[in-house]
N, C-alpha and C positions, 0 to 999 in steps of 0.2 A: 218201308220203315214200320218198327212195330211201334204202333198206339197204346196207350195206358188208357184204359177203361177207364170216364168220368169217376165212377165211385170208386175209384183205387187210388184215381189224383184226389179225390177228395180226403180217404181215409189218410192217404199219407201226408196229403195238408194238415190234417189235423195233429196227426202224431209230431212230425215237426213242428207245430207250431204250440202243442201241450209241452215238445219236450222244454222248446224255448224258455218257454214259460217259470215251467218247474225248475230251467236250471238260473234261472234270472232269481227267484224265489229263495232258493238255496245259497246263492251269491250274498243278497240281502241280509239273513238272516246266520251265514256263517261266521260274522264279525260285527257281530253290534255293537253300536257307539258307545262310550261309557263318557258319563258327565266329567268336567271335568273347574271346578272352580280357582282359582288364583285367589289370592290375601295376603295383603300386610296392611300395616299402618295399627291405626288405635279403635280400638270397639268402643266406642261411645254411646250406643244403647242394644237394649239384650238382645240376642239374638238367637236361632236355632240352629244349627245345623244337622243336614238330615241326607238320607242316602241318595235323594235328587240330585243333589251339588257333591254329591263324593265321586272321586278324592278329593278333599281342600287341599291346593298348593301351598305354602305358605313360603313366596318366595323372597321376603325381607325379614325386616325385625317385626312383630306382632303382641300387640296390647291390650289387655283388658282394662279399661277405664274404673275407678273406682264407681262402688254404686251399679257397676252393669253386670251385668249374669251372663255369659256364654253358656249352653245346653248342647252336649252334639249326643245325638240319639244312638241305639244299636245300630251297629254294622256299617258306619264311618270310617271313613279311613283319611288319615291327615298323614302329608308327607310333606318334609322340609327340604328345601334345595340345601344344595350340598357349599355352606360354608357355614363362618363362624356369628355374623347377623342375624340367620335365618332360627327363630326361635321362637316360643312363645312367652310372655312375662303377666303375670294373674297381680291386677292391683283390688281387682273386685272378688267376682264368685265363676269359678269353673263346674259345671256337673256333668259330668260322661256317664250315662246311661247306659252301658253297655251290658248285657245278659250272658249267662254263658254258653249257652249258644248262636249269640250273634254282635261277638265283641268289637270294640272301637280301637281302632291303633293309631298310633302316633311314631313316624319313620322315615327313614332315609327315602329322598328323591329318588334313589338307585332299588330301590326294593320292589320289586316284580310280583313279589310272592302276594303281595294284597291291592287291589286297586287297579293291578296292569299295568303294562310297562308305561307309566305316564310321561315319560319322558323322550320316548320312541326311539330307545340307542338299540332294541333287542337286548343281546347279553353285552354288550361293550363294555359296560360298565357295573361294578357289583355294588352292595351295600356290605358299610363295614363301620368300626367303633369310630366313634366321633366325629359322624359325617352333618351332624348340625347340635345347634347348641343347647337344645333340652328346655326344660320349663322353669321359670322361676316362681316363684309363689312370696311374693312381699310383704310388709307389715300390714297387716288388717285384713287381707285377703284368705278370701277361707276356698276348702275344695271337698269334693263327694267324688270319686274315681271308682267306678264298678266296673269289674270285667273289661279292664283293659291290658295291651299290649304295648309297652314301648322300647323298642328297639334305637341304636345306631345312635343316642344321642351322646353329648357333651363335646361338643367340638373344642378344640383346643390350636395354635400354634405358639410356633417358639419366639419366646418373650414375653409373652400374657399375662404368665405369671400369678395372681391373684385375680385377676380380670376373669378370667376362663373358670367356669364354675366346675367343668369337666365330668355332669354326673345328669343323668335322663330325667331326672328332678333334682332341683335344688330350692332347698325352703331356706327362706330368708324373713320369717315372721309371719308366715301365714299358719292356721289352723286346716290340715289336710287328714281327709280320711280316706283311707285306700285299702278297699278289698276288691278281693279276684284280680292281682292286677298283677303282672308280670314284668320285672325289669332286667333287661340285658344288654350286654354287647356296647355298655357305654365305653365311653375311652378310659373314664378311671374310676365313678361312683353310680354304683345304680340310684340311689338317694343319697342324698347331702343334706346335713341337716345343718346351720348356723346360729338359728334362733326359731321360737313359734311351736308349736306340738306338731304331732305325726299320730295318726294312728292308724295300724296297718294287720289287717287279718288275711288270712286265707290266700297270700300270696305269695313270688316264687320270684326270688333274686339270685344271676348266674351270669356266669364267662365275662365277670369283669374284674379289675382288684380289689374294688372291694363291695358289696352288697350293700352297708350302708355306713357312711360316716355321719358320727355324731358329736358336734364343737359346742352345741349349744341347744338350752330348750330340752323336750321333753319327749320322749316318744315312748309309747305300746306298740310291741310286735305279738303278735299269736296266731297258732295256726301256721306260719309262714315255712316254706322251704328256700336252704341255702345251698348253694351247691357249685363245685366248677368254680369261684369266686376266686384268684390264685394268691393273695392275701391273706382277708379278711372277711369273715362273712357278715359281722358287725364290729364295726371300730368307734369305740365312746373314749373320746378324748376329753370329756366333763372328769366333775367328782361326782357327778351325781347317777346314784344307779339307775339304770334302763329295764323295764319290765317286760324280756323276753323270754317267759316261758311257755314253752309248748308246740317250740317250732322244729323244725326236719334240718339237721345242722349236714344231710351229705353222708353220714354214716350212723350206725348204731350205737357207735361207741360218745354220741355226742358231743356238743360242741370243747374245743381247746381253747383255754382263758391263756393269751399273750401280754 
């Protein structure tokens, strides 16, 4: 029988046991963990949210307490389970901190494209318009939104009717200022306004019916792009005029009064 010379069992000990190693190694580090937080209920003192605990789930109805400040930093990602509860409602102060290169999104549970598939279906399942119910903003409640993204909101079904606010924000008496933020893909409003001001620069509303309805209250737009919208790119159903000028209506030949 042939013998394997001590040091050739050894060198090949070793190489088997480096290769082990290195492929244990690679195993580890080819799928790292990503945080993953769950929420609902009422915020009842400030809090932060930060890319530690990202994605927040947000798997019921969700509250901002009057008096309390929510902050969620750059490069958070908030995703809402897929029904008509799951939402957010601002009775205090929201501020999304978001940069533009390391923005905050707020999105369907089914959305892959940020945060990872947190739901673990792979593709089984997509995101699409009005897979949850958007954010509310109430009387007295104020907002600062920088460089954010929010997709997939306004959940709606049949018979709502008024209930269903149908739009990835809807103000209801709060004072919100909103640049670099992006709204799409709601089920029928990228903003809704009913009462409260709006002021919105340097932002980009698309692929929904309408970009933004306005019933009531006061709003500035500038800056903004409309686009894709198969409506309306702003709809003011007041008597009072809206001060939008200076925004990218889709074409050159600018915006058409209906």
């Amino acid at each position: 029988m042939f013998a394997i010379p001590a040091k050739a069992r050894i060198h090949n000990y070793l190489k088997l046991s480096l290769g082990i190693i290195a492929a244990f190694y690679v195993f580890l580090w080819s799928a790292p963990a990503s945080a993953r937080t769950n929420i609902q209920g009422s915020l009842s003192t400030s809090a932060t949210w930060t890319t530690a605990g990202s994605p927040y789930v947000v798997t019921s109805y969700l509250s901002i307490n009057s008096g309390v400040t929510l902050t969620i930093n750059p490069g958070v990602v908030v995703k809402f389970a897929v029904a008509y509860p799951n939402s957010l409602t601002v009775n205090g102060r929201l501020v999304v901190n978001g940069t533009p290169d390391n923005k905050v999104y707020f999105t369907s549970y089914y959305d892959d494209t940020v945060g990872g598939d947190t739901n673990g279906d792979g593709s089984a399942e997509a995101p699409g318009k009005g897979q949850w119910g958007g954010i509310t903003f109430n009387p007295g409640s104020t907002a600062s939104i920088n460089s954010a993204i929010i997709h997939y909101g306004g959940y709606a079904y049949i018979g709502c009717y008024g209930s269903c606010r149908q739009a990835n924000i809807y103000n209801n008496g709060g004072n919100i200022l909103l640049d670099n933020v992006e709204l799409a893909t709601s089920s029928l409003y990228g903003l809704r306004q009913a009462s409260g001001s709006s002021t919105i620069t340097s932002s980009e509303f698309h692929h929904q019916n309408y970009g933004i309805q306005i019933s009531g209250g006061t709003s500035n737009i500038s800056g903004s792009s409309f686009h894709d919208n198969s409506l309306h790119a702003v709809y003011n159903t007041t008597c009072n005029a809206i001060d939008a000028l200076n925004n990218w209506w889709g074409d050159d030949s600018g915006p058409k009064v209906a």
